[in-house]
C-alpha positions in Angstrom: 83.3 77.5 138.6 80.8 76.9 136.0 79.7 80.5 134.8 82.2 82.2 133.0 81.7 85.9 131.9 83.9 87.8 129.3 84.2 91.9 128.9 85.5 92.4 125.7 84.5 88.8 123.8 85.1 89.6 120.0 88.8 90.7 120.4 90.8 88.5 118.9 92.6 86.6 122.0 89.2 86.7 124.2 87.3 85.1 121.5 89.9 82.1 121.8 89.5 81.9 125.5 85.6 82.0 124.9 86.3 78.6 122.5 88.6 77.1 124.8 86.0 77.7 127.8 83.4 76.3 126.2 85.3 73.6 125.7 85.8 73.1 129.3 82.6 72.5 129.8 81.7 75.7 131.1 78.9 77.9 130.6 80.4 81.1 128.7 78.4 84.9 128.1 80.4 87.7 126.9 79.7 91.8 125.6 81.2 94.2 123.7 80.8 97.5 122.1 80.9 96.6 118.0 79.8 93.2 117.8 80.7 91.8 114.1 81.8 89.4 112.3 84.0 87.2 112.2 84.3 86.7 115.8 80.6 87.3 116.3 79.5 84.4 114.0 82.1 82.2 115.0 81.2 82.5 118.8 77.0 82.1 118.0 77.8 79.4 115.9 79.4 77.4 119.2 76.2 79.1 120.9 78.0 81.4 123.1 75.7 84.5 124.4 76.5 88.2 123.7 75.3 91.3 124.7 76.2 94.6 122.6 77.1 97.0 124.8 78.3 97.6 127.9 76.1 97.5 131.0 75.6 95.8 134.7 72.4 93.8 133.5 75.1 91.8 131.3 76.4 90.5 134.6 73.3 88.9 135.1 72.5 86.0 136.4 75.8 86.3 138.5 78.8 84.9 137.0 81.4 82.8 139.0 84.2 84.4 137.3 84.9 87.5 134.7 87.9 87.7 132.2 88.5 91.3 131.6 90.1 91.9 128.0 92.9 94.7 127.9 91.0 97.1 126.1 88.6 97.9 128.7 89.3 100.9 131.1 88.4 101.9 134.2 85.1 103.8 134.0 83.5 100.7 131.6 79.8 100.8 133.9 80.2 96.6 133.2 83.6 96.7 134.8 82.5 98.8 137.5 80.0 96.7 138.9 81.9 93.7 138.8 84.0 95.5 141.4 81.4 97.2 143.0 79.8 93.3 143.8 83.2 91.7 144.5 83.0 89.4 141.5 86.1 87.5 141.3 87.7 88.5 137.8 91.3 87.8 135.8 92.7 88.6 133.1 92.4 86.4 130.1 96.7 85.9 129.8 96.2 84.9 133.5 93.4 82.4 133.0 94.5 80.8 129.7 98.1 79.8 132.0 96.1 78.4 135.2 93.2 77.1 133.2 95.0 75.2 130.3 98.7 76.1 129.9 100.4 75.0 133.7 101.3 71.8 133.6 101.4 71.2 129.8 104.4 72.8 127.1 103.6 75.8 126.1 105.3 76.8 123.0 105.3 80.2 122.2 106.0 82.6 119.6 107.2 86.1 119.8 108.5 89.4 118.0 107.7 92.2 116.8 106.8 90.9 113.1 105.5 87.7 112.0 104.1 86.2 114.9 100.2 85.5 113.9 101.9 83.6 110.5 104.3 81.8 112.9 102.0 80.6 115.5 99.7 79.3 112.9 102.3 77.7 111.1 103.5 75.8 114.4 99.6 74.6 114.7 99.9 72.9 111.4 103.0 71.4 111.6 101.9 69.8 115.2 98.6 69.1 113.9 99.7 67.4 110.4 102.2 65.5 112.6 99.3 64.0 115.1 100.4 65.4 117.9 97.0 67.2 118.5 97.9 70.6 119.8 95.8 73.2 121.6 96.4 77.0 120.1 95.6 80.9 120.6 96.6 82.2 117.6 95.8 85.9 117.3 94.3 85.6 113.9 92.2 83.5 111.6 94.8 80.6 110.2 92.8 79.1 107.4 93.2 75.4 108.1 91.5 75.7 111.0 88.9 78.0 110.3 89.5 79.3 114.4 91.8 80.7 116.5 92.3 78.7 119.6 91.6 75.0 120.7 91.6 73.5 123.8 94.8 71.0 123.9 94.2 66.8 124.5 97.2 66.4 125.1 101.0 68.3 126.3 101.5 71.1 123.1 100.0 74.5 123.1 100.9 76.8 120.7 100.3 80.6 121.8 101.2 83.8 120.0 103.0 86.1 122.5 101.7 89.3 122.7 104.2 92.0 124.2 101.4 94.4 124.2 100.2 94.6 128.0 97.5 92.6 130.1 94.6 94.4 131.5 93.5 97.4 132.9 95.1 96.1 136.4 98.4 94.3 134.8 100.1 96.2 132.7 102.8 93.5 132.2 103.2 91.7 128.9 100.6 89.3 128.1 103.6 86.4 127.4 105.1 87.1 130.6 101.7 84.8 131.8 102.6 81.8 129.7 106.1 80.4 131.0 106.9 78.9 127.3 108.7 75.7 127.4 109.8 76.2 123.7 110.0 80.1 123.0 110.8 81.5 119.5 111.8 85.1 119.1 111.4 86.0 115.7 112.4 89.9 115.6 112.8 92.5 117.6 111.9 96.6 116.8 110.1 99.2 118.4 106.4 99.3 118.3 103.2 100.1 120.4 104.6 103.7 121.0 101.1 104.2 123.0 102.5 101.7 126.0 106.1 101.6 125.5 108.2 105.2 125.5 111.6 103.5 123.5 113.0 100.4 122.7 114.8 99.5 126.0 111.5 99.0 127.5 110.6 96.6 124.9 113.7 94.7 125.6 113.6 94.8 129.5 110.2 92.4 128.8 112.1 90.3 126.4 114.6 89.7 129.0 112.3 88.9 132.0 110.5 86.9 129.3 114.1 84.7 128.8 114.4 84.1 132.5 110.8 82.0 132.5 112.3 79.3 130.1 113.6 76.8 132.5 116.9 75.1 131.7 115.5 71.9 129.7 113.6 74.1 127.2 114.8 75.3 124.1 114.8 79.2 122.6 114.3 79.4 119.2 116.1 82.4 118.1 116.8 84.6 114.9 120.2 84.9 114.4 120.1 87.5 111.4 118.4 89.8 113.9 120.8 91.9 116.3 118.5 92.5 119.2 117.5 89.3 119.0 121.3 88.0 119.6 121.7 90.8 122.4 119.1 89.1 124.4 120.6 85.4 124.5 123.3 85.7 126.5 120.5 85.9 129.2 118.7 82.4 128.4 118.7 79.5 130.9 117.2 77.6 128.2 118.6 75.7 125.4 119.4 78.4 122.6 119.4 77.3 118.9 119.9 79.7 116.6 118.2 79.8 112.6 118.9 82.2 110.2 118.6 83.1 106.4 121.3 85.7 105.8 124.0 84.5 108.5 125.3 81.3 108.9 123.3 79.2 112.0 122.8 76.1 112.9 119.6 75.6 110.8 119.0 77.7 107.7 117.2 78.5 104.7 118.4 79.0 101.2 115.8 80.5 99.0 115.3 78.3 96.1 112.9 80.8 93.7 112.9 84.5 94.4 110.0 84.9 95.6 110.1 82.7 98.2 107.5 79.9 96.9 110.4 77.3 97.2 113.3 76.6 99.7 115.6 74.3 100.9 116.1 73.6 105.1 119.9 72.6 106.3 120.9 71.5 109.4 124.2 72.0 110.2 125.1 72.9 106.9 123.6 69.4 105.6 120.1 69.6 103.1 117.0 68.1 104.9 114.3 69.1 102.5 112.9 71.5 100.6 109.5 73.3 100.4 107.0 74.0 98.1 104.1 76.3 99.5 101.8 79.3 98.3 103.2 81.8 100.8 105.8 85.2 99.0 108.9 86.4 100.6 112.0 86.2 102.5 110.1 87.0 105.9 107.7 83.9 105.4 110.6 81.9 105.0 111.8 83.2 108.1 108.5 82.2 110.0 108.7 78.7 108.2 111.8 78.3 109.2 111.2 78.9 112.6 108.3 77.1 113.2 110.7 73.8 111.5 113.4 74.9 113.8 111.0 74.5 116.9 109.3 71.3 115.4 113.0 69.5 115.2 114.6 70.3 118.1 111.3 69.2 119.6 111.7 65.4 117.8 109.5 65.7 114.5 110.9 63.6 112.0 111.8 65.7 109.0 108.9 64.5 106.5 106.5 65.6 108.9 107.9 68.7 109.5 107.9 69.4 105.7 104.3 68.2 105.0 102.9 70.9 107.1 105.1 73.3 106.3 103.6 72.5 102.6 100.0 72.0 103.3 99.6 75.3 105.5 96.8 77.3 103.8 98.2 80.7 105.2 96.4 83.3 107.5 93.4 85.6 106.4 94.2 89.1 105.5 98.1 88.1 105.0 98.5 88.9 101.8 95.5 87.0 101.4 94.1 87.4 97.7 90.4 88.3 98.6 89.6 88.9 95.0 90.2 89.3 91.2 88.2 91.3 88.7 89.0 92.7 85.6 92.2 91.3 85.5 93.0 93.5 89.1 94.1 91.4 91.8 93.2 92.9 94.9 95.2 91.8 98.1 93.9 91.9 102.2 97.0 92.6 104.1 97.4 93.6 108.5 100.1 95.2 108.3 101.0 98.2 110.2 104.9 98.6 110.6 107.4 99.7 107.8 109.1 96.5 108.1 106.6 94.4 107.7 105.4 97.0 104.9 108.4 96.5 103.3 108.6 93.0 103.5 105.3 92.3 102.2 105.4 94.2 99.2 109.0 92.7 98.5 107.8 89.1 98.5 104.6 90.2 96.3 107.1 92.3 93.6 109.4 88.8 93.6 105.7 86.9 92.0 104.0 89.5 89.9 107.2 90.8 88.2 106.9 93.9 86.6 103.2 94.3 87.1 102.0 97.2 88.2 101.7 97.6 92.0 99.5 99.5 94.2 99.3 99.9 98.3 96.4 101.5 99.7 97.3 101.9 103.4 94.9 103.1 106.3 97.3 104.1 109.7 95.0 103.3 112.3 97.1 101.1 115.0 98.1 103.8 118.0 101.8 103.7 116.7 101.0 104.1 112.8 98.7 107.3 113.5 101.4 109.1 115.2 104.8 110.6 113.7 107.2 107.5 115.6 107.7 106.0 112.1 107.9 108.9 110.0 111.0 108.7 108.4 110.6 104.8 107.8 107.5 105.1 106.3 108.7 105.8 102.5 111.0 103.8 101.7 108.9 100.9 103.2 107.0 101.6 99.6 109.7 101.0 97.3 108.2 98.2 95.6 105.2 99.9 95.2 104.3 101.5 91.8 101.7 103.6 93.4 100.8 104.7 96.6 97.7 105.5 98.4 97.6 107.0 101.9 94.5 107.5 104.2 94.5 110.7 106.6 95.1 108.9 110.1 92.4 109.8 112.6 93.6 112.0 115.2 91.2 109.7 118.2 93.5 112.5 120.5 96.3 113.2 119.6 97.3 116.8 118.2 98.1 117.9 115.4 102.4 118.0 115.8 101.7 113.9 117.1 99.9 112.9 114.1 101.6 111.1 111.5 102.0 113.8 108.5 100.7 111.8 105.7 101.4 114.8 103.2 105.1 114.9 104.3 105.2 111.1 103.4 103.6 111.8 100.1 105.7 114.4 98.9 109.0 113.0 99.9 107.6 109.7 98.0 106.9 112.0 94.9 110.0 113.8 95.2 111.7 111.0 95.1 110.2 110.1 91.2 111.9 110.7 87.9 110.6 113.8 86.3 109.2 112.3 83.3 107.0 110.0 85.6 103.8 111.4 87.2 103.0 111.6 91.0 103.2 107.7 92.7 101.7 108.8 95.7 98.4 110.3 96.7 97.0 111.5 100.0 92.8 110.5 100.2 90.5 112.0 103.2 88.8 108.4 103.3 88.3 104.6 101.9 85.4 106.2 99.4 88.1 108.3 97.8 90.9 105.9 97.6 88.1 103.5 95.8 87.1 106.6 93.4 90.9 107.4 93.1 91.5 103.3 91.8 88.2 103.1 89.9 89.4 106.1 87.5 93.6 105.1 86.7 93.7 101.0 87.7 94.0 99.3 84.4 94.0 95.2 83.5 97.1 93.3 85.1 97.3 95.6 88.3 97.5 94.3 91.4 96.5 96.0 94.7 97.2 95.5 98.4 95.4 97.2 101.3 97.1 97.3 104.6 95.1 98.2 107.4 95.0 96.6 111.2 91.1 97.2 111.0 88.0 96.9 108.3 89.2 100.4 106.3 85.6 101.3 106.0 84.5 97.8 104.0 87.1 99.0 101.2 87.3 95.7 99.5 83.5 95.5 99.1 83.2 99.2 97.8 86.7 98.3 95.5 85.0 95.6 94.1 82.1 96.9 92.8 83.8 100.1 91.4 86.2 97.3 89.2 83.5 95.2 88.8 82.5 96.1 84.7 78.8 97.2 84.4 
């Protein structure tokens, strides 16, 4: 095979697999619908053809084999033609395991929250400790300025995505990668457009379990009940690491908001950090990614040296900018617990500073009514709350999330002598309006969105910006 052809090249995951094919040697084309950056400029800058648009031209000259990413459907006129000619296609979970995972460790991170941080974390810690690892992380992570690289030698780090495969494969993409160090960070319902409850969710984890052979290791979260249900299942090696609960390894936080923390072993100090990321649940995902490191053989000093040099992840909490004295935040989340959590380990730093969340529900489970009840008290760290009309992309009207429900009950829930904390906004122009006439010096903002929220931070920052 030399010609390798990609449906679907600027999502996240198929852009890695576009880097890593390239770096086989391979010649690599791709399309999509929505070409942009930063996927877009990352792949021309490795010189890596793409057509906008789907169409049966983009299949020639002939390629020897086409990855199919899991957001493209039956009816896609490109996808139709590759099976109309008989061209040999995958999908990318099953090519990254025969093309650079079999045969090497594959360690892999899961859960419903955290995983992007965690992955990238893992990369730095293996990277900082020499041990040259290979990743597909399903983000940007900052040190790397990419998310995927072909391995040189055993370690691959992967984020495992419990979301499912392709249009043919609706298994789990981590079912593909047969991890010989697994981590299992959390575990809550989500992606109500593929699973119907959280039983389904946990028959994957299971099946998941069973691919660790004996001599590998899970990495688990003890604080987490599902998490524990699930181990009495493991073949593997289970080592427990927790924050609240007493484990094996732990963290005690150090400064409230998470900047510092010491790591124990058996109830015995190892180290401590020092590093720019906020709150309990990024301690979590250090802590993990330590967990995995040591178990694996890392001497502790390297362990903590990346832990303390990673940079972080863009649009994780990721300051984008400050004018006026506003801080304004970039932030993917798009569950109340990671809502929660976020805004908790940003409250611990800026104090009593004013705090507002602007939050765009766009992912298929945040547009519909699955999280309803969780979705306010997620913001109680917030000062003032922002929330964009979901877009109903079909669903009806009973389905939708009801964003003025979630408004009223957060108003409701106010002193008398305060005003309103939360406002309902049709789109990103009125949130930016909405923030240009009441934010003030010393405010900070965080928008949470899972997509571009209508280039909000550009339009935000030229509404603060003074004239």
């Amino acid at each position: 095979m030399t010609h390798l052809h990609i449906i679907g090249i600027c999502g996240t995951a198929m852009a890695g697999l576009a880097i890593m094919a390239k770096e086989l040697g391979l010649q690599v084309t791709g399309s999509d619908s929505g070409i942009y950056p930063p996927m877009s400029t990352l792949l021309a800058s490795l010189a890596i053809p793409m057509q906008e648009g789907f169409s049966p031209a983009n299949l020639e000259p002939r390629p020897d084999l086409v990855l199919v990413g899991n957001t493209i459907s039956r009816g896609n006129p490109e996808l139709e033609a590759v099976l109309d000619q008989g061209i040999p296609y995958r999908s990318g979970a099953q090519w990254l395991f025969e093309q650079v995972l079999e045969g090497r460790h594959p360690v892999v991170a899961t859960g419903t929250h955290g995983k992007t941080t965690t992955t990238s974390l893992l990369a730095r810690i293996w990277e900082e400790a020499g041990w040259q690892p290979g990743f597909l992380i399903g983000g940007m992570p900052l040190d790397f300025g990419r998310g995927a690289r072909l391995p040189t030698g055993p370690w691959v780090i992967v984020e495992g995505d419990e979301y499912d495969t392709a249009f043919f494969d609706k298994r789990p993409k981590f079912l593909h990668y047969r991890p010989r160090t697994l981590l299992i960070n959390n575990l809550e319902f989500d992606h109500a457009d593929i699973y119907p409850d959280l039983e389904s969710i946990r028959r994957q984890f299971r099946l998941l379990l069973r691919s660790v052979p004996a001599s590998g290791h899970v990495i688990a979260n003890g604080d987490d009940p599902e998490v524990e249900a699930l181990l009495s299942l493991s073949f593997g090696q289970v080592v427990r690491y927790g924050i609240t609960t007493r484990q094996p390894f732990m963290a005690k936080l150090e400064s409230p908001d998470g900047r510092r923390w010491g790591l124990y072993r058996e109830g015995v100090w190892l180290f401590s950090v020092t590093w720019s990321l906020l709150g309990q649940h990024n301690v979590a995902n250090g802590l993990a990614a330590a967990t995995a490191a040591l178990v694996n053989g890392m001497a502790p000093e390297q362990v903590k040296a990346g832990l303390e040099g990673f940079q972080g992840v863009a649009r994780r909490l990721q300051r984008r900018f400050e004018v006026n004295q506003i801080a304004v935040y970039d932030d993917f989340a798009h569950h109340p617990t990671a809502i929660a959590t976020t805004l908790a380990g940003l409250r611990a730093a800026i104090g009593p500073a004013r705090l507002w969340v602007i939050v765009e529900p766009r992912s298929n489970t945040m547009r519909t009514r699955v999280h309803q009840d969780r979705l306010a008290p997620a913001f109680a760290d917030a000062d003032r709350v922002i929330l964009a009309r979901p877009q109903a992309r079909g669903l009806t009207s009973d389905a939708l999330l009801d964003v003025e429900a979630v408004v009223a009950q957060l108003n409701d829930d106010q002193p008398p002598e305060q005003s309103a904390k939360a406002t309902v906004v049709a789109n990103a122009d009125e949130a930016v309006q909405l923030l240009g006439r009441e934010a003030r010096p010393g405010d900070h903002m965080v928008i949470m969105s899972n997509g571009g929220f209508d280039d909000i931070h550009q339009k935000l920052k030229q509404e603060l910006t003074p004239i």
